[in-house]
Residue, then its C-alpha position, 0 to 999 in steps of 0.5 A: x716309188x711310184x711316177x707320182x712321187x718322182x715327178x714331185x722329186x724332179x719338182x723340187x730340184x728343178x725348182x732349187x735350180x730355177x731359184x740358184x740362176x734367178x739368184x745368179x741373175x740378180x747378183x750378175x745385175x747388181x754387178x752390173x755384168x752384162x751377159x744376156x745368158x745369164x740371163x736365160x739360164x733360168x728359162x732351162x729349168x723353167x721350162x720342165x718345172x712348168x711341165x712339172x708343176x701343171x702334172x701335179x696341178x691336173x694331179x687331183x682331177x685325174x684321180x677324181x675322175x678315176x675315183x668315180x669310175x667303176 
């Protein structure tokens, strides 16, 4: 398996992660528990799921400019 295909896996499971706290978040607030980390535990996986998202964003133009290079 090339890097490619492994930053799209890291891809999906980050974004499995970001989706279980974010859901945590909203289950946390309607029951009105007030814990600020609950709150921040979706920025943990948001980060590299940023980091992930703009490499496989930027993906195409890469190869593109490979492409036309001799």
């Amino acid at each position: 398996m090339n890097s490619n295909m492994w930053v799209r896996q890291i891809h999906r499971w980050l974004s499995i992660a970001f989706t279980l706290a974010v859901i945590a978040n909203i289950v946390a607030l309607t029951m009105q528990i007030q814990a600020t980390w609950i709150g921040l535990m979706a920025f943990v996986p948001l980060i590299p799921l940023l980091a992930t998202g703009l490499y496989l964003f930027a993906l195409p133009y890469l190869d593109r400019g490979s492409e036309a290079r001799p």
